[in-house]
N, C-alpha and C positions, 0 to 999 in steps of 0.2 A: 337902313344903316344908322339911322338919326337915333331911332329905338334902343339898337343895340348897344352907343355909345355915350344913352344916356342911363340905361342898365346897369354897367359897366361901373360906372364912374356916380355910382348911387350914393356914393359914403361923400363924395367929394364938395356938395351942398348942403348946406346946413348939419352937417353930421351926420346925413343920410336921416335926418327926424329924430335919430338918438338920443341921448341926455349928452351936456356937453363934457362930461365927461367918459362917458362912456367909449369903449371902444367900437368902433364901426366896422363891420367886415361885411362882403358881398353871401346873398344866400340862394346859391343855385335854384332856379325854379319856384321862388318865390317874387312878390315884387315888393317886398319887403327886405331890408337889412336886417342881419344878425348883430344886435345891441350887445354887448358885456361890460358891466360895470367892473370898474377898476377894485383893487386890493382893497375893502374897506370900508366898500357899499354892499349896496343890496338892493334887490330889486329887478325887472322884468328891461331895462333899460333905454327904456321907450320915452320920446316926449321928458316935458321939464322935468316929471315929476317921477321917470323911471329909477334912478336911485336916488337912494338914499342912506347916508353914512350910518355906520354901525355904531353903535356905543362902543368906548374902547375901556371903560368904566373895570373890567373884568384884569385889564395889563395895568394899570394904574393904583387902582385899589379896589384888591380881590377880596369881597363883599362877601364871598363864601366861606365861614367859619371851619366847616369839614365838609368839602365836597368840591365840585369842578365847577366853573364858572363857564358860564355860553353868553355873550353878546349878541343882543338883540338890535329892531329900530329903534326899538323902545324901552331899553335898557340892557336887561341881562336876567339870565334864567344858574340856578343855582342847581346841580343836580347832586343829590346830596351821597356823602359815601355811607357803605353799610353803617347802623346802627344808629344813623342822625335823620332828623326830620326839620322842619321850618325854610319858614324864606330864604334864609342865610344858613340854614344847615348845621345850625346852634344849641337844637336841641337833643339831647341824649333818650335815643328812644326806652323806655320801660320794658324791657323784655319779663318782668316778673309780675305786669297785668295779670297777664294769662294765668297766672300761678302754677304754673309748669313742674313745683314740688307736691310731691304726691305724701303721703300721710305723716301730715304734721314738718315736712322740712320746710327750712327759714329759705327763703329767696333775698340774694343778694345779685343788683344790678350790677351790670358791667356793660363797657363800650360792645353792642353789638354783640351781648352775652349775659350770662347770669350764673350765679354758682348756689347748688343747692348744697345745704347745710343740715341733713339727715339727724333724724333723732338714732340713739343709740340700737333701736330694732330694725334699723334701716339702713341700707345703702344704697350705689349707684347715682349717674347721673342727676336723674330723677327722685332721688330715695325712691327706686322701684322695687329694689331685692332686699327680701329678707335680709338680716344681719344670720350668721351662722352661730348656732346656740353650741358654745364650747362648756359644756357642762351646766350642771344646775342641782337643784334639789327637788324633787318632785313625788310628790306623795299621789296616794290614791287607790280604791281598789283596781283600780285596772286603767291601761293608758299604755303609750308610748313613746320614743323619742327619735332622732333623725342624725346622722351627721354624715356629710349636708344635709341641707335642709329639703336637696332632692336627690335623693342619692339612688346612683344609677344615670342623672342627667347632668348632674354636677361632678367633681371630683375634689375631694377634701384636699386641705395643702398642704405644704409643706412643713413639720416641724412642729407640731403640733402635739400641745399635750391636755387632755381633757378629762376631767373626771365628774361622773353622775353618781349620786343615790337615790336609790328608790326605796321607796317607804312604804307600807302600808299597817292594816291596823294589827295589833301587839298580840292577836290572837290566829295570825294566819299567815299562810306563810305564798312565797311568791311564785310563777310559773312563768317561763322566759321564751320565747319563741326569736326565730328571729327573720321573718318574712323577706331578707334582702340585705344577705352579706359581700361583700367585693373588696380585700384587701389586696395588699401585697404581699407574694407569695413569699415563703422564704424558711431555711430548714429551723425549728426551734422560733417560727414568730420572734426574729430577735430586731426586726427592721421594722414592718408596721404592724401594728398588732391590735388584738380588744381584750384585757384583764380584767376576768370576774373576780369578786372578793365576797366570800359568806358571809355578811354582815355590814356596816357602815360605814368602813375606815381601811385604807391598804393595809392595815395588819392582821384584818380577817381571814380566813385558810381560803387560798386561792380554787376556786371549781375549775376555771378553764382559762388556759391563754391561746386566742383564736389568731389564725391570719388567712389570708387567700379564697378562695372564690366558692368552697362550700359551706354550705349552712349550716351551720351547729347546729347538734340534735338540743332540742329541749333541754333545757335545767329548771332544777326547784330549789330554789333557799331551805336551808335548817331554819331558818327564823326570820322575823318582819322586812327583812330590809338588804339590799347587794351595790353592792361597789363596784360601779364600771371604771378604768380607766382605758381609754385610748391613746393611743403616743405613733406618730406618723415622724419618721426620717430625714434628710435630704435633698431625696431621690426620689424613687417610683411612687407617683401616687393611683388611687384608685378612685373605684364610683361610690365607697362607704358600707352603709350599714341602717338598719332598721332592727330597733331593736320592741317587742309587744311583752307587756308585762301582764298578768292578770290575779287577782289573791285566790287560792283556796286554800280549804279546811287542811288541818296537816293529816296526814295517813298515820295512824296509831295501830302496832302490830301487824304482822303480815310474814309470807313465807319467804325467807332471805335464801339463792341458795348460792349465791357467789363464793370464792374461793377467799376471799377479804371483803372488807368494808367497813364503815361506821353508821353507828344509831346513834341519834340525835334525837334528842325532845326540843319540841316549837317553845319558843320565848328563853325565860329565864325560869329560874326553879321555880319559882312563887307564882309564874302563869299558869301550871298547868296542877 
């Protein structure tokens, strides 16, 4: 009985061995007390040396510049919010180390960001996408051009008005294929459309105004050089166009047996 009611009453001396501050509670089946230090320590709260007060350094003056402050024995721990680093949480991390811009764009830092600044053949996030090549002039015996620039995986946009020439040399005349057409359908091409022009400039006599999803048969220029324009709506767009150019010799003479048509000499008078 002596045992049990000194068990019992384990916290009632010396604080049961506790810190004196600590609170003392009975611990079933141990012969040990359950120590907890009060709001403000820390520690196992055993003996003189079980707690010990927390820094309160973090409510007073919060030493964390950008980030959450933790109160330690030993001061305080600083955990910092995205895009900062250091002790105190003071420094602005470099996200444009890495150089995260891909061919030739400018990295500009930001909190926990960076903004890339694309050269003119470039876009996206990263300048990762091609820029879309809305006309040009492009010479050459043979070649090709795109719009989009993946057309079939892309789809051109809206409102768009485009025009190309294609050039080659002053004695040969051009052949057109076109490996991958997909517009918008529509009676009279008058929504989206592709206009050839026989020559270098929209006042050339028009060969074809295309739209919708089959392939033009082949064309040949009367002479060096064709004018493309494209013009896309407000509305439905498509997967584009691929257009292959290639030079040959012109065809001089031969058996015509159509009901109409026109003969043409390659270049100007003085070429041929």
């Amino acid at each position: 009985a002596h045992i049990f009611l000194q068990s019992c009453n384990i916290c009632s001396s010396n604080n049961g061995g506790c810190h004196p501050l600590a609170i003392c509670s009975s611990n079933p089946g141990s012969a040990f007390p359950l120590c907890t230090c009060p709001q403000g320590y820390t520690g196992n709260g055993y003996g003189p040396s079980g707690c010990t007060q927390i820094s309160n350094i973090c409510e007073t003056n919060n030493p964390c510049v950008n980030g959450h402050c933790t109160s330690t024995t030993s001061g305080y721990i600083c955990n910092c919010n995205p895009g900062w680093q250091g002790i105190h949480c003071d420094q602005n991390i470099n996200e444009c180390l890495s150089n995260p811009c891909q061919n030739g764009g400018t990295c500009t830092d930001s909190v926990n960001g960076f903004t890339c600044t694309c050269t003119a053949q470039w876009t996206g996030p990263f300048c990762q996408t091609q820029q879309q090549e809305c006309g040009g002039q492009l010479t050459g015996p043979a070649g090709s051009f795109s719009y989009p620039n993946n057309p079939g995986h892309d789809e051109y946009d809206h409102l768009v008005s485009c025009t190309w020439v294609v050039r080659t040399d002053p004695n040969k005349v051009l052949r057109i294929t076109f490996p991958f057409f997909h517009l918008e359908s529509s009676n009279n091409c008058n929504f989206d459309f592709l206009q050839i022009h026989d020559g270098d400039n929209p006042s050339a006599y028009i060969l074809g105004k295309y739209c919708g999803q089959n392939n033009p048969q082949e064309l040949y220029s009367s002479h060096n050089s064709l004018y493309f324009w494209f013009r896309s709506d407000h509305s439905i767009n498509a997967g584009g166009f691929t257009i292959v150019w290639e030079s040959k010799d012109p065809v001089c003479g031969g058996d015509l047996t159509a009901s109409y048509g026109n003969i043409n000499s390659p270049g100007k008078y003085y070429f041929y």
